[in-house]
Each structure stands twice: as structure tokens, then as C-alpha cells.
C-alpha angles and dihedrals in degrees: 000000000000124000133272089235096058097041130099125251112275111260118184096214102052110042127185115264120257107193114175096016126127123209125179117210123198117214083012088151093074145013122357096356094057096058090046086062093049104054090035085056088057090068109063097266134133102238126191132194125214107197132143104231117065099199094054085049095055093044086054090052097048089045089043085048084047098062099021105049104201084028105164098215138146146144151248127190113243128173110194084181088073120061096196090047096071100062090081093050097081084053091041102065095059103221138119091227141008116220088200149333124212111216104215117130112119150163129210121184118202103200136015149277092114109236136199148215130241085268094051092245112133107273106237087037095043091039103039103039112005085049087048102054095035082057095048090051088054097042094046095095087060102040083055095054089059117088094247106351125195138216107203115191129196125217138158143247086238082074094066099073092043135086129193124258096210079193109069103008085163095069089234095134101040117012112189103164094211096052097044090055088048088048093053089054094046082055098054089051093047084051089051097054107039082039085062093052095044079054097050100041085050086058088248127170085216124110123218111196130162129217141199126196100210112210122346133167126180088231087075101039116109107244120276095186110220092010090045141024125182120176126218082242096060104039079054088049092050098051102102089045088067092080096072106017143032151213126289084257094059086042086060089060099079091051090041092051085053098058107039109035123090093210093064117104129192112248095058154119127235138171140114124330104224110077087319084293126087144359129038128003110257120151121254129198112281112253127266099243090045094067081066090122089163083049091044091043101052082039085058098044086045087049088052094052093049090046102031085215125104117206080191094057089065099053102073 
């Protein structure tokens, strides 16, 4: 990788190519993640999108072929809402390494009732950050068979007002749909971060680096027909929004950054540069109450208890 001294500056409509590279997106079927697997296709890559619902997935390659002709792109079918189901990912996808992979499925409920996943964990808590480390620990033998590998996480700005309860990080005592969501996505950060220190302290080639999107909203979003549809009415609607956030596209910026720049170092921040909210990736300074390493390690010895599974174990 060439220094941060001798390349360009990041622009997000000409990317550097990435020949040869393979990069694995979760949810890569909708959204955010959608949007991730476009722009990475344009640069050469093979992507591939780990989503639960073939149809949707197919849907997402034949858009992705659409508006990037030569696109390598596939899928794989992933469920991060169970556990056992993610063992077969690593063989499924059929390579000898994996140059990264892009943790961004999510859900997100908006009212009760609480729900839960096959393995009676909380849904959003279960699906956005259990799925997720369960996943990393099976797709650390090929991360560490690519050159310098990276883990990019996705996380939220609604993670920023939220702190973790350790005690009930399954939302039985209090649910609040939209904190707990808050709170899933405060625990994905906390497991990027404290997984970049495990790899470096292991001695890894492998770069663990957290995202956030800032502030998306499907109404500003360009129109992915039949992944996304946006109507002349709600892109009017939507106008005014424009001035602090931005479309699902933009949102993408911050995870593609991640992946492809080599300025880019595990350990960081990155988002929008406008407020956290909108416009181009730049790293920000990681939150106070994400330099909690005594919070992130008892998270990670209570993830391992929930999974069964340790994304550390693998690094040695």
C-alpha cells in the first residue's frame, strides 16, 4: 500500500481501481449497502452480496450490471439472524481470500412489540451486532489470507447519544425500540474498535475500521428501479432536507472510503464531513464514550458467550 503522503485526494466519483480484490457486503441487496456494492463494482472488484432474500439479491445484481457494465458482482445467501447459518458462508463464497467485507445489514424496528432471533437473542441486538461477530470469526481465515485485509463496520449516528446497559444488553427489562436500536449499533462500533486492537495486538494484517453513514433518507436517494423507487413527490418533499442530510448513495461514501483508501488505518472514525451528517468521508475523532476499552472488552466476552464463537481466538 502506498503512503498517505504520495496519494491523491479522495474523490468519491473516481475511485482507484481494485482489480483482483474481493469485498464481501452484508445487506448488500437494499439501503446503504446497496449502494456500498455499486460504487465498489465500479472499481474492478469481485463483490459479493450476502443477503437473505434471493429475490431481493437478484434484483440488486441485475440493477448493479445496469449502471456498472462488466460489474463483478454475485450473491450468497446469509442470514445474521442465525447463528448456525453463518458457518457455510466462508465455503460459500467460493474464494482463497477475502480483501474485505463491509458489516451493514441491519434491522431497525420502530414500535413493540420486542422481538427476537432463532437463537432467542433481541432482534436488532442479535441481528446487527451478535450476526455480525459470529460472521467475522467465520470469515477470519480468509481475511488473513489477503495482503492487508479490512473489517469495516457500520454503525450510526443514533449511537452517539447512547450508551450501553452491559447489563441487559437484550432490551428484556426496558424495550424502547429506538434505543435499542441506538444501542445495536453502539455495540457494533464498540466490536470494531476493540476487534482492531485484538488484531493488532495478535500481530494481523488485517484492518478494523468503523463507519458511520450520517444522515440518509430514501427521499433523496437516486432510483434504483426495483431496489429503489423514489417518486417525483418525494424527491420534492425532500428538498429542504437536503441541507443537512443526504441520500442512501452519499451515505455509502464513508464504508467505501474505508475499503478502498490506503489512507485509511484500523482503529478510526469515519463519516460525513458536514456536522456528521452529510457530504464527503473524512475521519473524525472517535467518540468519548467509544474509547471505553473496559465497556467494548466485557461487550466482547459477553458476545462470545451469546455466539459461542471468538473472532479473537483465530488471530494467533
Amino acid at each position: 500500500m502506498s503512503s498517505p503522503s504520495s496519494t491523491p485526494p479522495w474523490n468519491v466519483r473516481r475511485l482507484p481501481r481494485a482489480d483482483g480484490s474481493v469485498f464481501l457486503v452484508t445487506g448488500g441487496n437494499a439501503g446503504i449497502g446497496y449502494f456500498v456494492a455499486e460504487q465498489l463494482s465500479a472499481t474492478g472488484a469481485t463483490v459479493v452480496l450476502g443477503s437473505r432474500n434471493p429475490a431481493k439479491a437478484e434484483d440488486a445484481t441485475a440493477s448493479i450490471r445496469a449502471h456498472v457494465p462488466g460489474a463483478r458482482v454475485r450473491a450468497v445467501r446469509m442470514d445474521l439472524a442465525d447463528l448456525s447459518s453463518l458457518r457455510t458462508v466462508a465455503d460459500s463464497l467460493g474464494v482463497d481470500r477475502l480483501d474485505a467485507v463491509v458489516h451493514n445489514a441491519g434491522v431497525a424496528l420502530d414500535d413493540p412489540p420486542r422481538q427476537e432471533t432463532e437463537d432467542g437473542h433481541e432482534i436488532m441486538f442479535g441481528t446487527n451486532h451478535l450476526g455480525h461477530f459470529a460472521l467475522t470469526h467465520w470469515l477470519t481465515p480468509l481475511l488473513s489470507a489477503a495482503p492487508a485485509a479490512r473489517v469495516i463496520t457500520t454503525g450510526s449516528f443514533a449511537a452517539k447519544s447512547e450508551r450501553l446497559d452491559l447489563e441487559d444488553l437484550q432490551s428484556r427489562k426496558d424495550y424502547r425500540p429506538k434505543r435499542t436500536y441506538g444501542r445495536s449499533k453502539l455495540a457494533q462500533m464498540h466490536f470494531g474498535l476493540e476487534l482492531d486492537r485484538r488484531l493488532r495486538a495478535a500481530g494481523s494484517t488485517v484492518a478494523s475500521v468503523v463507519v458511520h453513514p450520517g444522515g440518509a433518507l430514501d427521499s433523496l436517494t437516486p432510483s434504483r428501479p426495483p431496489v429503489h423507487d423514489r417518486t417525483a413527490a418525494a424527491r420534492l418533499s425532500a428538498a429542504p432536507a437536503a441541507l443537512l442530510v443526504q441520500g442512501k448513495h452519499a451515505g455509502a461514501w464513508p464504508a467505501v472510503r474505508a475499503v478502498l483508501d490506503p489512507a485509511v488505518r484500523g482503529g478510526q472514525l469515519w463519516g460525513p464531513r458536514a456536522f456528521g451528517l452529510r457530504g464527503e468521508p473524512h475521519r473524525e475523532p472517535v467518540w468519548t464514550h467509544l474509547t471505553d476499552t473496559a465497556v467494548a472488552a466485557r461487550l466482547w466476552d459477553a458476545s462470545r458467550e451469546l455466539t459461542g464463537v471468538d473472532p479473537g481466538a483465530l488471530l494467533g
